[in-house]
Biopython code that builds the backbone (N, CA, C, O; Angstrom):
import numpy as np
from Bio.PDB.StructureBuilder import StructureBuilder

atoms = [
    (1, "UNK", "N", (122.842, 107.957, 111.704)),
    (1, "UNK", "CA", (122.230, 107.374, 110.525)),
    (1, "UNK", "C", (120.808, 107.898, 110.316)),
    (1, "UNK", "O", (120.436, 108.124, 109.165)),
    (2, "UNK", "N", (119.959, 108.114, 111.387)),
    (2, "UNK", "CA", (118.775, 108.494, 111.532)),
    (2, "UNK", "C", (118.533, 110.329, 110.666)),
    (2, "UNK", "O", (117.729, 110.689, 109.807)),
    (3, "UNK", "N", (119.774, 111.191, 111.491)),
    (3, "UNK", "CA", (119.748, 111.867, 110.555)),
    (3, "UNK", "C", (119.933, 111.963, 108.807)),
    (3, "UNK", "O", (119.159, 112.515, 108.026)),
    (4, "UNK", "N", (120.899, 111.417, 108.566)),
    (4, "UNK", "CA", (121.026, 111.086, 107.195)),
    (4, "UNK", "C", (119.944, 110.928, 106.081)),
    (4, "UNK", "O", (119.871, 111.372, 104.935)),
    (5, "UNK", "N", (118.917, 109.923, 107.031)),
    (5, "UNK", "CA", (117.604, 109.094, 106.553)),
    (5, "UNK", "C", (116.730, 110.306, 106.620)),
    (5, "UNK", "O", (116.223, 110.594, 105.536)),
    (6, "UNK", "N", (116.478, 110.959, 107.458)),
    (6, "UNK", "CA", (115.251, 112.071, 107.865)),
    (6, "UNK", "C", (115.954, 113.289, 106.939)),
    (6, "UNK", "O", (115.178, 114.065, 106.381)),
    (7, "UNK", "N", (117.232, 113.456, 106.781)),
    (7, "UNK", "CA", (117.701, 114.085, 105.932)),
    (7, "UNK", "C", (116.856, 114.081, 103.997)),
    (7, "UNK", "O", (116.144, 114.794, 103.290)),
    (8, "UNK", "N", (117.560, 112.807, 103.959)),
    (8, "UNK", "CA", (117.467, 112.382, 102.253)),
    (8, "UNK", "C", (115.904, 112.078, 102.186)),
    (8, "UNK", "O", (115.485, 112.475, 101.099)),
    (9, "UNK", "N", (114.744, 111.434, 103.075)),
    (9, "UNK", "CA", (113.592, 111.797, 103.246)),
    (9, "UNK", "C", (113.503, 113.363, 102.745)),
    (9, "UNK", "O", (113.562, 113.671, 101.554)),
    (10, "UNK", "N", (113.360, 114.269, 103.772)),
    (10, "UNK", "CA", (113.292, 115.558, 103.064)),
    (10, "UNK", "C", (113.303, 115.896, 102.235)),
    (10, "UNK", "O", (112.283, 116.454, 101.832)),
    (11, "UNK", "N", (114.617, 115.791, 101.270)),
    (11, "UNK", "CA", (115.126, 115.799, 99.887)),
    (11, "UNK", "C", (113.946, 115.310, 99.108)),
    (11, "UNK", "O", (113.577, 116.186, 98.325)),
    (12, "UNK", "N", (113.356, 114.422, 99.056)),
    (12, "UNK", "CA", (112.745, 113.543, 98.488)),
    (12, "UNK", "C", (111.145, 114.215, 98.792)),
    (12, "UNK", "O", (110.503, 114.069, 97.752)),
    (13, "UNK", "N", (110.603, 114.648, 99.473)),
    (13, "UNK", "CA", (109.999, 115.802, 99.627)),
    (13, "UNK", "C", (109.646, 116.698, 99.244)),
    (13, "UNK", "O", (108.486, 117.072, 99.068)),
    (14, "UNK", "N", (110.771, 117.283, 99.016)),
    (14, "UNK", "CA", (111.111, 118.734, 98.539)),
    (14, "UNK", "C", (111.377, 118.485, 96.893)),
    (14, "UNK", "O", (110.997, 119.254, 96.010)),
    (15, "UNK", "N", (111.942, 117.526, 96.736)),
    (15, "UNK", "CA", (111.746, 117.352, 94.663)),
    (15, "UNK", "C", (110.782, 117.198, 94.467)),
    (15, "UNK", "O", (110.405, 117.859, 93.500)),
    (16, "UNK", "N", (109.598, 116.238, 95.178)),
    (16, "UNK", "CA", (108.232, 115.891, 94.890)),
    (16, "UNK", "C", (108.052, 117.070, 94.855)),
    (16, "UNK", "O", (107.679, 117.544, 93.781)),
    (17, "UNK", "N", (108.216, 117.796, 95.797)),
    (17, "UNK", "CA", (106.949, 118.909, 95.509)),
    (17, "UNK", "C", (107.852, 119.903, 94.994)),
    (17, "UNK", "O", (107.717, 120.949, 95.629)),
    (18, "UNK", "N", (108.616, 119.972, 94.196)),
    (18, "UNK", "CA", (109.131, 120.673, 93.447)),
    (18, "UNK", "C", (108.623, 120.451, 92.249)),
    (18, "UNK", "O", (108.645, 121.418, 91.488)),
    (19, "UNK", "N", (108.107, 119.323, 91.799)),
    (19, "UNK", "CA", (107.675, 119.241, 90.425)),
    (19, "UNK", "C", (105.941, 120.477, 90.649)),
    (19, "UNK", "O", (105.651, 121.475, 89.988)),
    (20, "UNK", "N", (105.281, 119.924, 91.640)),
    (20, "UNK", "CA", (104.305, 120.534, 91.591)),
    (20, "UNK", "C", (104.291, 122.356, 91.476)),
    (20, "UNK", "O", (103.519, 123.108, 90.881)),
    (21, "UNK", "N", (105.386, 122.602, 92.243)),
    (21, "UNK", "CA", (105.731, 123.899, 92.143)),
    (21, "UNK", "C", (106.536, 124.849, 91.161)),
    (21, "UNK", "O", (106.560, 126.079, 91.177)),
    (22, "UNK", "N", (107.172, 124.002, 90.326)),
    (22, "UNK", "CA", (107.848, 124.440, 89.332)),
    (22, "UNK", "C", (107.263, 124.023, 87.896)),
    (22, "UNK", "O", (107.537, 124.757, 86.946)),
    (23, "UNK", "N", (106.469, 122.880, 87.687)),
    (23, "UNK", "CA", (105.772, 122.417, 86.939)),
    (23, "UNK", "C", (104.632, 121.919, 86.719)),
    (23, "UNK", "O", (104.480, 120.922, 86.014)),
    (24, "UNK", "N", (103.603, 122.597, 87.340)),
    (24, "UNK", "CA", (101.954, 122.126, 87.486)),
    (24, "UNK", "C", (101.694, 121.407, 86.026)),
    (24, "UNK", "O", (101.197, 120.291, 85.874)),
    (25, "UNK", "N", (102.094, 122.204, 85.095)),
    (25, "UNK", "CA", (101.301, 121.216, 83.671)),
    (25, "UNK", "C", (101.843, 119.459, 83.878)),
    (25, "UNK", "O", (101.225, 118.426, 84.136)),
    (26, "UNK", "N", (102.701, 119.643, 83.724)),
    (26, "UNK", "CA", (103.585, 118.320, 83.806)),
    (26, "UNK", "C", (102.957, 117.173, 85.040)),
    (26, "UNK", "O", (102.553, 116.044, 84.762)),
    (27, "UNK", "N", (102.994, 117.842, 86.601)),
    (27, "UNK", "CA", (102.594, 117.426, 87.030)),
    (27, "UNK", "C", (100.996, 117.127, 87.120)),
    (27, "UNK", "O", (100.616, 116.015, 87.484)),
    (28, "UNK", "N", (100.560, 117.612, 86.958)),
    (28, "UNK", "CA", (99.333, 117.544, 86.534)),
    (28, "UNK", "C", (98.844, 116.290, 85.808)),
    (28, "UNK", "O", (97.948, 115.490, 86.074)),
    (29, "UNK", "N", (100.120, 116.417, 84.349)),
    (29, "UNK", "CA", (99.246, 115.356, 83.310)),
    (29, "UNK", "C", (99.641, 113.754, 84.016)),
    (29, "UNK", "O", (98.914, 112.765, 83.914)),
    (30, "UNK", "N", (101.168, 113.813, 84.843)),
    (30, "UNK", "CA", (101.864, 112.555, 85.556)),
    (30, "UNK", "C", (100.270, 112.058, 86.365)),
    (30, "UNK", "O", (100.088, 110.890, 86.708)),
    (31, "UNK", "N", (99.315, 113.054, 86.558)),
    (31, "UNK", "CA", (98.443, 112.958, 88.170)),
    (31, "UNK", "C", (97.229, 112.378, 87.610)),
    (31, "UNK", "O", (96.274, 112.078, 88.327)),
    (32, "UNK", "N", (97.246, 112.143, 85.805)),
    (32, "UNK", "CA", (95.913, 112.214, 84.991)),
    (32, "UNK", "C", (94.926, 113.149, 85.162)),
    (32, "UNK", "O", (93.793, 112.782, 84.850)),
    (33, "UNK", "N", (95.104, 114.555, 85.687)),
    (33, "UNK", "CA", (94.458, 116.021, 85.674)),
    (33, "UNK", "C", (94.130, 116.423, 84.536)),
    (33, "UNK", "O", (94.973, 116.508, 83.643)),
    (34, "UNK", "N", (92.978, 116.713, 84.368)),
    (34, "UNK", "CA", (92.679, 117.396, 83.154)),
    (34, "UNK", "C", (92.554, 118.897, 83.271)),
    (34, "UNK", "O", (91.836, 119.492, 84.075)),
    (35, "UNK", "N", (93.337, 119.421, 82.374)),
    (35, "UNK", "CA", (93.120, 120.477, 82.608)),
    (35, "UNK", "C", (91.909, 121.791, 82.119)),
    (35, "UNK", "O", (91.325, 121.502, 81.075)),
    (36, "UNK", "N", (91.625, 122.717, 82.548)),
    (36, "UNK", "CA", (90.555, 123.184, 82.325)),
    (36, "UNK", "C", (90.427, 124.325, 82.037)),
    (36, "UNK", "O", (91.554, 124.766, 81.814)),
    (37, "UNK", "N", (89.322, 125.451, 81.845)),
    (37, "UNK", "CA", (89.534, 126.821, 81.237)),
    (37, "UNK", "C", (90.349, 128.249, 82.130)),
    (37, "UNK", "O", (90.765, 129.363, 81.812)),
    (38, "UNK", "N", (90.263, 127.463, 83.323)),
    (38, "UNK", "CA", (90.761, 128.572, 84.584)),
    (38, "UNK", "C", (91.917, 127.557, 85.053)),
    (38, "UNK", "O", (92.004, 126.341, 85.226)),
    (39, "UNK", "N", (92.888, 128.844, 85.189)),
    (39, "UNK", "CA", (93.996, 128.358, 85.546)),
    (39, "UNK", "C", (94.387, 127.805, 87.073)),
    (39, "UNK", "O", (95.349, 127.180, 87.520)),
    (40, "UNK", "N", (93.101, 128.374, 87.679)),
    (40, "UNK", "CA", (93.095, 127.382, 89.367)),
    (40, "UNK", "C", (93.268, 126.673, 89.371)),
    (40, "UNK", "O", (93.738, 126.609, 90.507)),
    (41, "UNK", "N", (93.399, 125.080, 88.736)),
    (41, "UNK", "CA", (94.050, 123.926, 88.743)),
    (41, "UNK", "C", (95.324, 124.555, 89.152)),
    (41, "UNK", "O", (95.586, 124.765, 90.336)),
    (42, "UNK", "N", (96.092, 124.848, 88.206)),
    (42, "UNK", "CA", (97.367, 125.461, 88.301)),
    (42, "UNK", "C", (97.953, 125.750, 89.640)),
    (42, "UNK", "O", (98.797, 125.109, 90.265)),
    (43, "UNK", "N", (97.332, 126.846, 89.947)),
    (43, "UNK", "CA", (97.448, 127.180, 91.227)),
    (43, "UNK", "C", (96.973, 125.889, 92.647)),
    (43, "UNK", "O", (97.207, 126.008, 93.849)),
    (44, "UNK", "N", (96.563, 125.221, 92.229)),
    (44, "UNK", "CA", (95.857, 124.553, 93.175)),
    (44, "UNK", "C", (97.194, 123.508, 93.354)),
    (44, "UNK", "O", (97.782, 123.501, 94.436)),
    (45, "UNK", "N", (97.646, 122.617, 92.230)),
    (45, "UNK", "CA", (99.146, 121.908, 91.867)),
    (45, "UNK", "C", (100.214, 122.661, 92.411)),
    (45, "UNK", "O", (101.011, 122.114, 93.174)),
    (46, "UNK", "N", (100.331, 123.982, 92.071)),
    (46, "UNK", "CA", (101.615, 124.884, 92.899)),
    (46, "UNK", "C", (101.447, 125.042, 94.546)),
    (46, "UNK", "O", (102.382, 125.308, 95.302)),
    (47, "UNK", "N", (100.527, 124.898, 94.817)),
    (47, "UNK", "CA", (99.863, 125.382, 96.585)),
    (47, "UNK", "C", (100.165, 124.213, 97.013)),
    (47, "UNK", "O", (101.195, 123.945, 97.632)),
    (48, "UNK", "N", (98.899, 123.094, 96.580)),
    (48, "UNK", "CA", (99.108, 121.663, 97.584)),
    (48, "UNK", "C", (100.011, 120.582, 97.442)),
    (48, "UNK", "O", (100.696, 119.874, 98.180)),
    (49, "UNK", "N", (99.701, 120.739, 95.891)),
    (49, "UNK", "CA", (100.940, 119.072, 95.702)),
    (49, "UNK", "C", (101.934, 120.201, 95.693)),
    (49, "UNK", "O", (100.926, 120.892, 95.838)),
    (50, "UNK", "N", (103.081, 121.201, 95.661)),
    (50, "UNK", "CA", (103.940, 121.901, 95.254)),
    (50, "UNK", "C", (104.459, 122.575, 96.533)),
    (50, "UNK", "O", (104.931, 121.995, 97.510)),
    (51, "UNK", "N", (104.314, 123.745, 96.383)),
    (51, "UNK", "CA", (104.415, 124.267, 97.148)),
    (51, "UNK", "C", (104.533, 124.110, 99.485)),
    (51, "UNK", "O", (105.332, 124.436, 100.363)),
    (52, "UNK", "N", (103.547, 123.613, 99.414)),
    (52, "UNK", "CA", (103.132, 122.636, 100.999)),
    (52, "UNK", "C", (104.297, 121.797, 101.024)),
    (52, "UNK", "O", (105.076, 121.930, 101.969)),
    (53, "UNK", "N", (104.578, 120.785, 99.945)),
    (53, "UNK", "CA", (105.774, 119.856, 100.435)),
    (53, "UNK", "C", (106.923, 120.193, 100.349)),
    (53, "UNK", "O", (107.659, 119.520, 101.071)),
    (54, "UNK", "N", (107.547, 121.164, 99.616)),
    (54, "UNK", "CA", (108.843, 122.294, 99.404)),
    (54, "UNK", "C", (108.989, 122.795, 101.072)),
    (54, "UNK", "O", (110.034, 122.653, 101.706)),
    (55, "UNK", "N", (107.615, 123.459, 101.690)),
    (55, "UNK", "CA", (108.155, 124.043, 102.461)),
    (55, "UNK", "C", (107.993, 122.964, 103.828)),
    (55, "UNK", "O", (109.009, 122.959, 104.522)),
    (56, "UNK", "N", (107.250, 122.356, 104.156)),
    (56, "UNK", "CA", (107.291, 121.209, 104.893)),
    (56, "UNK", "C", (108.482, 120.521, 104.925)),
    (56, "UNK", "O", (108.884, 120.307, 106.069)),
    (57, "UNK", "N", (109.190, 120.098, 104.016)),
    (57, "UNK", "CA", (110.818, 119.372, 103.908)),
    (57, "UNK", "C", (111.858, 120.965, 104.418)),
    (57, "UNK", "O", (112.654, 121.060, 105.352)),
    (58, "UNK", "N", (111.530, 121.818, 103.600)),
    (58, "UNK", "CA", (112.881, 122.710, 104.423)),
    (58, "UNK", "C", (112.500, 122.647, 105.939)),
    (58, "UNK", "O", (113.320, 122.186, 106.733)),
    (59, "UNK", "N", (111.422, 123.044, 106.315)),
    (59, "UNK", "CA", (110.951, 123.284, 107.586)),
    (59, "UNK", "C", (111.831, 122.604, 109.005)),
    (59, "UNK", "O", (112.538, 123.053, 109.906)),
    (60, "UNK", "N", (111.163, 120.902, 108.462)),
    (60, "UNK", "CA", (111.899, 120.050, 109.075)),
    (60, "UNK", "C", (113.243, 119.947, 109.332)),
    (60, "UNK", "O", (113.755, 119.797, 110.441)),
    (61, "UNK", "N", (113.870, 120.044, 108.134)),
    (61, "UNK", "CA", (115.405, 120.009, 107.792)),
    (61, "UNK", "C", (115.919, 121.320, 109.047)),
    (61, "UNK", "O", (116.832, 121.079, 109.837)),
    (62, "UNK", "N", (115.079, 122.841, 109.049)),
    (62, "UNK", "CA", (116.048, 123.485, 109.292)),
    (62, "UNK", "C", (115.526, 123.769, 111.206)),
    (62, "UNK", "O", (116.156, 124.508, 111.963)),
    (63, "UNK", "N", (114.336, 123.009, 111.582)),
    (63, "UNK", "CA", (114.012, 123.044, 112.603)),
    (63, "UNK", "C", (114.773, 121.222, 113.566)),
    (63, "UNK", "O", (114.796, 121.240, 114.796)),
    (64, "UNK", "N", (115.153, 120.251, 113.011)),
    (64, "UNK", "CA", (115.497, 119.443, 112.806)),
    (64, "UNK", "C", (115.246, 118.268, 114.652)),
    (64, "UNK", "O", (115.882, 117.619, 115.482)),
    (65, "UNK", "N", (114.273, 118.592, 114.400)),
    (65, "UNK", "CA", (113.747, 118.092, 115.791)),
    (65, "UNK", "C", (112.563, 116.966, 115.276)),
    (65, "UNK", "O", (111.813, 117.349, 114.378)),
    (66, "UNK", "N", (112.403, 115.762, 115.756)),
    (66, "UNK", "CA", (111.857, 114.783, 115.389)),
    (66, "UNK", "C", (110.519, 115.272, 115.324)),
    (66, "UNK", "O", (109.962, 115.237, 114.227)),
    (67, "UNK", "N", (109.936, 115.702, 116.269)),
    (67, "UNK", "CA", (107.973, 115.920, 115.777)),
    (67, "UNK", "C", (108.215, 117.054, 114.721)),
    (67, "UNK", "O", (107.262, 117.818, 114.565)),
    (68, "UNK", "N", (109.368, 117.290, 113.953)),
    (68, "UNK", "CA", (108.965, 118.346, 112.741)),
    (68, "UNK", "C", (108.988, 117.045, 111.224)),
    (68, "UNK", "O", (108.545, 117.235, 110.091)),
    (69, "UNK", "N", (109.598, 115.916, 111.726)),
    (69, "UNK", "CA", (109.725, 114.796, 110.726)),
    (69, "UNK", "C", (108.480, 114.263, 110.946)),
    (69, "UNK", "O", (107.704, 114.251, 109.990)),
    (70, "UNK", "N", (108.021, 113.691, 112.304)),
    (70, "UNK", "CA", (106.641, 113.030, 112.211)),
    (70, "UNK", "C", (105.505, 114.106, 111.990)),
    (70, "UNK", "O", (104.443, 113.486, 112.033)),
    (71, "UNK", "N", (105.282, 115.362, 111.785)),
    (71, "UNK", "CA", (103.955, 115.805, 111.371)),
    (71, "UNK", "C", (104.655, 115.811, 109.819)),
    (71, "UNK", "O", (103.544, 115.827, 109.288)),
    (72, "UNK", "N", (105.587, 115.811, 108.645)),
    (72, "UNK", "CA", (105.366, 115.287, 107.159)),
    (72, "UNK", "C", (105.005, 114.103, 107.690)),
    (72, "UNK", "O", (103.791, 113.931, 107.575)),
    (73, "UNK", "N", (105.677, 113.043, 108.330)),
    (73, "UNK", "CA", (105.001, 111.460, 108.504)),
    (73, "UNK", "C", (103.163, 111.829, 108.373)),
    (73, "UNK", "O", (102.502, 111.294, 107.483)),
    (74, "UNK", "N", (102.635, 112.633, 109.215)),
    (74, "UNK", "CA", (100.819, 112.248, 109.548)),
    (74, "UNK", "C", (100.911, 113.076, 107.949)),
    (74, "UNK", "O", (99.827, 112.674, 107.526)),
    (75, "UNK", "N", (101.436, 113.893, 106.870)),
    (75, "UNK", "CA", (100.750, 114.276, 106.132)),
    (75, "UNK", "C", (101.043, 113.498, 105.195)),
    (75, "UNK", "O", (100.277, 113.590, 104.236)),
    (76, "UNK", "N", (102.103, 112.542, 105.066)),
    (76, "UNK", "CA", (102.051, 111.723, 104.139)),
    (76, "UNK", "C", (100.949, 110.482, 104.294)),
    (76, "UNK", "O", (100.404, 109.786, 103.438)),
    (77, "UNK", "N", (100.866, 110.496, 105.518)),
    (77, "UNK", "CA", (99.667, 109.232, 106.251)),
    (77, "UNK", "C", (98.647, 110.056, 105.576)),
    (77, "UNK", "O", (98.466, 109.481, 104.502)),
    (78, "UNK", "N", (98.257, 110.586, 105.602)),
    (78, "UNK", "CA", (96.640, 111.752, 104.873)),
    (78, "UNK", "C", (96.887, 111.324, 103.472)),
    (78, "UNK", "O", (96.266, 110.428, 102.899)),
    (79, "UNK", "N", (97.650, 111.895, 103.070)),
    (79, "UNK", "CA", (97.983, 111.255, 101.659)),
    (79, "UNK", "C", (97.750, 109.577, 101.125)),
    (79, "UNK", "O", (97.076, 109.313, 100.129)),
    (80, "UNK", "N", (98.343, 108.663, 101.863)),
    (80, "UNK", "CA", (97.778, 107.767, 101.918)),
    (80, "UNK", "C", (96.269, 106.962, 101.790)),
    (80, "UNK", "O", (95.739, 106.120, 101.066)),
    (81, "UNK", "N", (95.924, 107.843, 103.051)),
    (81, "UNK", "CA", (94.280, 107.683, 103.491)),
    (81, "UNK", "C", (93.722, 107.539, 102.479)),
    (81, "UNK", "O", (93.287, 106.480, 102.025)),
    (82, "UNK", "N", (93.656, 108.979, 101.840)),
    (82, "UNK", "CA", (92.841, 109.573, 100.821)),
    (82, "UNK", "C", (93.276, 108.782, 99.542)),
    (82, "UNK", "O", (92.509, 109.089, 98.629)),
    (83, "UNK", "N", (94.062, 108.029, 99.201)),
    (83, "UNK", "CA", (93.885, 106.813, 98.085)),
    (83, "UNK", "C", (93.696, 105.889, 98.525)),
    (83, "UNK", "O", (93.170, 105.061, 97.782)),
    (84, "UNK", "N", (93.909, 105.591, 99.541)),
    (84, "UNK", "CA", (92.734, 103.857, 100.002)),
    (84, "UNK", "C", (91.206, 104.730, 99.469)),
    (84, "UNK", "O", (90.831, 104.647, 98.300)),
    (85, "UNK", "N", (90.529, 105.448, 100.394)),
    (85, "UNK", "CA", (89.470, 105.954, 100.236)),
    (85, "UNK", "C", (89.309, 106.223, 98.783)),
    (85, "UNK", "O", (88.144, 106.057, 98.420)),
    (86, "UNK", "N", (89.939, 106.506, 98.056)),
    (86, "UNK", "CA", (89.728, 106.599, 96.602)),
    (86, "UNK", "C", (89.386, 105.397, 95.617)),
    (86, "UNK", "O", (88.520, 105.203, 94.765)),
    (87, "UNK", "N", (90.576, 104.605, 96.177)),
    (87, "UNK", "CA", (90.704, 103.230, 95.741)),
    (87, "UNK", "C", (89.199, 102.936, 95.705)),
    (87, "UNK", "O", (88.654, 102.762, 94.615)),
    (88, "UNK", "N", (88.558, 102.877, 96.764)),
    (88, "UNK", "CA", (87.044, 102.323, 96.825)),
    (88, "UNK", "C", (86.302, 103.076, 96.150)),
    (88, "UNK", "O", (85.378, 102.518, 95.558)),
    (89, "UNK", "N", (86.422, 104.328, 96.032)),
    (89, "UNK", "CA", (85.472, 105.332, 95.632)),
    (89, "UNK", "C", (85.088, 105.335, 94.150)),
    (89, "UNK", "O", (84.083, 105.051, 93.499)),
    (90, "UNK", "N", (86.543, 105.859, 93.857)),
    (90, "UNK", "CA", (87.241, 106.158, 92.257)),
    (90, "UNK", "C", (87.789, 105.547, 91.392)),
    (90, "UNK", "O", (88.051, 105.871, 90.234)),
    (91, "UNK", "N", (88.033, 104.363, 92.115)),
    (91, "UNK", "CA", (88.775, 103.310, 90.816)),
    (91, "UNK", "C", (89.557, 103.803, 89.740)),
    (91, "UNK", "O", (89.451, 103.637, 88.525)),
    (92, "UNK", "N", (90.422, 104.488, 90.479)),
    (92, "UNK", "CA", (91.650, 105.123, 89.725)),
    (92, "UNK", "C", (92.536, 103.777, 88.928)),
    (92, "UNK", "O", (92.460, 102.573, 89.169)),
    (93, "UNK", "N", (93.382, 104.511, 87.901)),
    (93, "UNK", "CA", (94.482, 103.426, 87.571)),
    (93, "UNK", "C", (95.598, 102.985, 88.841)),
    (93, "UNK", "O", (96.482, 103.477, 89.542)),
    (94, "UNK", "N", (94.940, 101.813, 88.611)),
    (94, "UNK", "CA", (95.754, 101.021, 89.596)),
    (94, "UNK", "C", (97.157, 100.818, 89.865)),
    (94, "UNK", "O", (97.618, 100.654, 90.995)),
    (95, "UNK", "N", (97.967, 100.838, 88.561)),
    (95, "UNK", "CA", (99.504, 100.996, 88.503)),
    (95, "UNK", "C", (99.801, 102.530, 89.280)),
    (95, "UNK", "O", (100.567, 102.868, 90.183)),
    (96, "UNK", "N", (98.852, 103.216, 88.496)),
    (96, "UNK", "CA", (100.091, 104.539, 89.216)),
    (96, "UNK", "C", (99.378, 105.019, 90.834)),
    (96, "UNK", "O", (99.709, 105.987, 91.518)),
    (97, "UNK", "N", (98.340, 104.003, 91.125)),
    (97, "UNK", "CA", (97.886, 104.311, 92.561)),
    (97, "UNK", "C", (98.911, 103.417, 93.639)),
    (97, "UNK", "O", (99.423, 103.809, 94.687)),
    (98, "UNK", "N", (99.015, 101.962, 92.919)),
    (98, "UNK", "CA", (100.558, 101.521, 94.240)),
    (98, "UNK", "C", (101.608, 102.194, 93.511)),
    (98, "UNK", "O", (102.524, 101.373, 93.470)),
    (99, "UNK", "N", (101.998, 103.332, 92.865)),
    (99, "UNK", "CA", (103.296, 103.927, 92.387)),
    (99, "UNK", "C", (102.957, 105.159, 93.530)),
    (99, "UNK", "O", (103.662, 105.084, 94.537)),
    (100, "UNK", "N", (102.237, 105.979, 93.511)),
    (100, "UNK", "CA", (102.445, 106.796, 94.658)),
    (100, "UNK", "C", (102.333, 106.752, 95.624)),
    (100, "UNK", "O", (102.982, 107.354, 96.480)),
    (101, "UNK", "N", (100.869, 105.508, 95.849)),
    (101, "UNK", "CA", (100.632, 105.389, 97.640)),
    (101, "UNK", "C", (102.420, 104.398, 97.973)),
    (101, "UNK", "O", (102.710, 104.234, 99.158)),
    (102, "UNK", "N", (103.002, 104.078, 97.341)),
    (102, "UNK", "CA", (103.695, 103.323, 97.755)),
    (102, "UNK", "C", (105.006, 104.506, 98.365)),
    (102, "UNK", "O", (105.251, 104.665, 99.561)),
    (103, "UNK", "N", (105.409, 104.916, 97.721)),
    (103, "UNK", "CA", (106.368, 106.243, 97.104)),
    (103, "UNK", "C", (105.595, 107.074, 99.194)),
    (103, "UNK", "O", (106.485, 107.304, 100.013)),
    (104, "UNK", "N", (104.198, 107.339, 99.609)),
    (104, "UNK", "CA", (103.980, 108.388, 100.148)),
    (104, "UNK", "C", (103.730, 107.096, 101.423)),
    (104, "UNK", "O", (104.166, 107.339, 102.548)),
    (105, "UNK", "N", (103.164, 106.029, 101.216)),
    (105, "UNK", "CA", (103.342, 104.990, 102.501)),
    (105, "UNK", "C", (104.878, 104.566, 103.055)),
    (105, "UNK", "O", (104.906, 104.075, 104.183)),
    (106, "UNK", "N", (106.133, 104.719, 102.354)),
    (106, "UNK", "CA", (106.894, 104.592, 102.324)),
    (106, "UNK", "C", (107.736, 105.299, 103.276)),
    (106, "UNK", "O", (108.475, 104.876, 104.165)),
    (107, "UNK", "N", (107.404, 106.681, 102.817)),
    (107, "UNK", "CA", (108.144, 108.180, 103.384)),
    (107, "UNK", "C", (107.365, 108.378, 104.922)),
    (107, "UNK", "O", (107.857, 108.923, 105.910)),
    (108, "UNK", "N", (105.892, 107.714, 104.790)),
    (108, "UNK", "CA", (105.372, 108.035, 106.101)),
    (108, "UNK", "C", (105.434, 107.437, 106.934)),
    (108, "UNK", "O", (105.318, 108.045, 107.998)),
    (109, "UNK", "N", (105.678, 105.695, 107.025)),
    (109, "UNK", "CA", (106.206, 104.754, 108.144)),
    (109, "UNK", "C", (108.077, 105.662, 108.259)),
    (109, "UNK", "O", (108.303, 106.021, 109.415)),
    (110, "UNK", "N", (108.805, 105.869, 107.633)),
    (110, "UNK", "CA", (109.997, 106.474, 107.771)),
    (110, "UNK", "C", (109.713, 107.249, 108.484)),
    (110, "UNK", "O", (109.861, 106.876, 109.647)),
    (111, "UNK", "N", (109.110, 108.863, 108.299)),
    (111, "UNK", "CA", (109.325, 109.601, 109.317)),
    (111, "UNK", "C", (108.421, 109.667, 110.836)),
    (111, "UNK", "O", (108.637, 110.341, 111.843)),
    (112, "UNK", "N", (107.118, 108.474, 110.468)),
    (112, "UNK", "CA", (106.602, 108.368, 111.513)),
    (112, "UNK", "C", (107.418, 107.408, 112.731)),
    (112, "UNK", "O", (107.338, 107.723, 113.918)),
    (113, "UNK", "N", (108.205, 106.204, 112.263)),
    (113, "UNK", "CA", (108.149, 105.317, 113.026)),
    (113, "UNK", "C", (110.212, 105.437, 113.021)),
    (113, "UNK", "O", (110.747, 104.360, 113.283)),
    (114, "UNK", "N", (110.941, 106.332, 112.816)),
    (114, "UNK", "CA", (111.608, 106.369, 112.926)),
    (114, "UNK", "C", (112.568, 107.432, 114.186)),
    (114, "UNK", "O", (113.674, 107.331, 114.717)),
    (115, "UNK", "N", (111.026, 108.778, 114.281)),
    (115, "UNK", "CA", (111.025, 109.700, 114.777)),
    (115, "UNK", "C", (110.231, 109.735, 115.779)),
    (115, "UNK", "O", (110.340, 110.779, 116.422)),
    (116, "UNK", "N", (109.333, 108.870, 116.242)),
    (116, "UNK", "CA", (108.787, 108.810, 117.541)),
    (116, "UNK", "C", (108.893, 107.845, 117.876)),
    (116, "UNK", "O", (108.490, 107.534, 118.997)),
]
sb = StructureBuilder()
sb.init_structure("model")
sb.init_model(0)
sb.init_chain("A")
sb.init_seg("    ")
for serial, (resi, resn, name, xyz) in enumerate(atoms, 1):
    if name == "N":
        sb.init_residue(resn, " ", resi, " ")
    sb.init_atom(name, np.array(xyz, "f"), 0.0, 1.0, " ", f" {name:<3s}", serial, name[0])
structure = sb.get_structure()
């Protein structure tokens, strides 16, 4: 069952950051990004939100050994972090801040506390 879960985790991973990688504008505007005269945003959406979690989910999947599930667990925990810390900072919109920290706290007690 554990596989299954660390499985469809992945999946879930790998679409997230498929939007970033296949669709920076889009994702972007979902992220409230504004966009700007240089297309480095762009690139920046395809690299970190995109790209990083595409290959992080195959990784796991095809190395399929539990500390390859708990290091996405610590990067979804980072992910996390960094909107508490925001939360205080930035006073982001609040709906779509428990829509993702929830979505990335979610995935990271899973592969943290399922896999070690």
């Amino acid at each position: 069952m554990i596989d299954i879960l660390n499985f469809t985790a992945c999946m879930l991973t790998i679409g997230f950051g498929m939007f970033g990688f296949v669709a920076p504008r889009f994702t972007a505007d979902a992220l409230d990004l504004v966009p700007s005269r240089s297309s480095m945003g762009l690139s920046e959406m395809r690299a970190s939100v995109g790209g990083a979690f595409v290959i992080a989910g195959i990784a796991a999947i095809w190395i399929n050994m539990p500390l390859a599930y708990v290091m996405i667990g610590f990067t979804f925990l980072g992910a996390v972090i960094g909107r508490v810390i925001s939360c205080i900072f930035d006073n982001p919109p609040f709906r779509k801040l428990l829509i993702f920290s929830g979505i990335e706290a979610a995935l990271a007690a899973w592969f943290l506390f399922a896999n070690s």
